[in-house]
N, C-alpha and C positions, 0 to 999 in steps of 0.2 A: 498553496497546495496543501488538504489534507489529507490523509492518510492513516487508516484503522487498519491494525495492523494485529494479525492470529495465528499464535503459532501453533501447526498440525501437523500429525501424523499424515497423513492423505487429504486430499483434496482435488478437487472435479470442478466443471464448468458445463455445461450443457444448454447447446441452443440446436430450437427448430429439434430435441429427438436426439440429439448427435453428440457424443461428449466429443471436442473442440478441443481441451486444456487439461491435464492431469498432473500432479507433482507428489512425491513421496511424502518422508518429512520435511519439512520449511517453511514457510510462512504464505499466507494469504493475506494480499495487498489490495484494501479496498480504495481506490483513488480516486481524490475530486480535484478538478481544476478551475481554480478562484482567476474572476478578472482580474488579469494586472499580474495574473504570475507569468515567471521567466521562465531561461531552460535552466539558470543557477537556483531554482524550487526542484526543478525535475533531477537536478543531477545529487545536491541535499541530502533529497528525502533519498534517494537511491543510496548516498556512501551513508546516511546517518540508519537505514534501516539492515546494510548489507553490516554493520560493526555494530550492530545494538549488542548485547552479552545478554540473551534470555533463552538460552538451550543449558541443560544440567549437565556440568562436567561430574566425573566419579563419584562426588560426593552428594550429588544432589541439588549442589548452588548453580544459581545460573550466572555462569562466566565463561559460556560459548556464544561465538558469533555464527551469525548465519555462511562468513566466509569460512569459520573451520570446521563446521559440523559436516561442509560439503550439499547445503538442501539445494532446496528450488522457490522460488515464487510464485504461485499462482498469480498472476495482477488483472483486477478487473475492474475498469472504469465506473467510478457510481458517484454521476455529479448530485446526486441526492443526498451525499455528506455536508454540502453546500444550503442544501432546503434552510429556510430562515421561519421560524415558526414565532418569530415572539409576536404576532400578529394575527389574531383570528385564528381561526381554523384548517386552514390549508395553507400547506409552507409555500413562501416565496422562492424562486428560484433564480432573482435576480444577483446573487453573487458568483455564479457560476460561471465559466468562462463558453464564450461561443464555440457549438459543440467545433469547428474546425481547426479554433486554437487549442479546444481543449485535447482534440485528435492527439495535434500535435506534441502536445506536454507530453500527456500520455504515453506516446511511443517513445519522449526521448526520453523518459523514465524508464524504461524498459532497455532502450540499448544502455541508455549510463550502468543500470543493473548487469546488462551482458556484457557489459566492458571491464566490470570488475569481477567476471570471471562465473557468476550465479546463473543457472540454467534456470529461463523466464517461460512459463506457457503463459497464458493469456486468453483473456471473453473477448467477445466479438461487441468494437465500439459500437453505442447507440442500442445493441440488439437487447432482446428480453431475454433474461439469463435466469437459469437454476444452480446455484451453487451448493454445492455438499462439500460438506468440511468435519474433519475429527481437530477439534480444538483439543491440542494438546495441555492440559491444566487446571485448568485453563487459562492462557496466557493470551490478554489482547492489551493490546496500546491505542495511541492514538497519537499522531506529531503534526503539528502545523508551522510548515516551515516559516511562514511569517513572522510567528512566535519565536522561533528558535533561531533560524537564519540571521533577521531582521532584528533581533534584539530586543525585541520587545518583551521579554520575559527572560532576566538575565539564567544562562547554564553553569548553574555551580555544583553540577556531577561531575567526579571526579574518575576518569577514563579507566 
């Protein structure tokens, strides 16, 4: 599972005309669901994004989390994190999970997020979206649980 990950002042969603998803300050969770991921990718990326420390406490560093600043997540499905481009000119989009598994990921990333307590709005799976966002910082990431999870790329950041 990957995950770009921006943290904003505000942020919207809008499908069909209609804003659908709104959030104050917190973050905007752009998510793709890779064949072969689990619901321990979905639940990961959820504790490892809700205890990142990239909000400025008093002095300007960032060593808040998104569970103590109190935000929100906008989360919006985009298996196009997945696109495979080292081939030609139009990306591949064979790594990406079947969009009904990828539903699934999806949502149980979104409750793993409302289980640790984070108020989740959310796009509309599959739909054509407009997203507006104030990147705060500008502060983006990006986590691929396979890499992190999975050990393939040893964590020697220190909590």
């Amino acid at each position: 599972m990957k995950a770009v990950i921006q943290r904003v002042s505000t942020a919207s969603v809008t499908v069909r005309g209609q804003v659908i998803g709104q959030i104050g300050q917190g973050l905007v969770v752009l998510l793709g669901v890779e064949r072969g991921d689990t619901e321990e990718d979905a639940v990961f990326i959820a504790e490892k994004i809700a205890n990142l420390r990239i909000f400025e406490d008093g002095d300007g560093k960032m060593n808040h989390s998104l569970l103590e600043i109190g935000g929100g997540i906008l989360a919006i499905s985009q298996f196009t994190l997945l696109g495979d481009t080292r081939k030609g000119r139009r990306p591949s989009w064979h790594l990406a999970a079947e969009p009904a598994e990828a539903n699934r990921l999806y949502q149980r990333y979104i409750e793993a997020s409302q289980e640790l307590g984070i108020p989740v709005a959310q796009g509309e799976f599959q739909a054509m979206m407009s997203v507006a966002l104030v990147n705060e910082g500008p502060v983006t990431l990006w986590i691929d649980s396979r890499m992190s999870r999975r050990g393939h790329v040893k964590d020697t950041a220190n909590d």
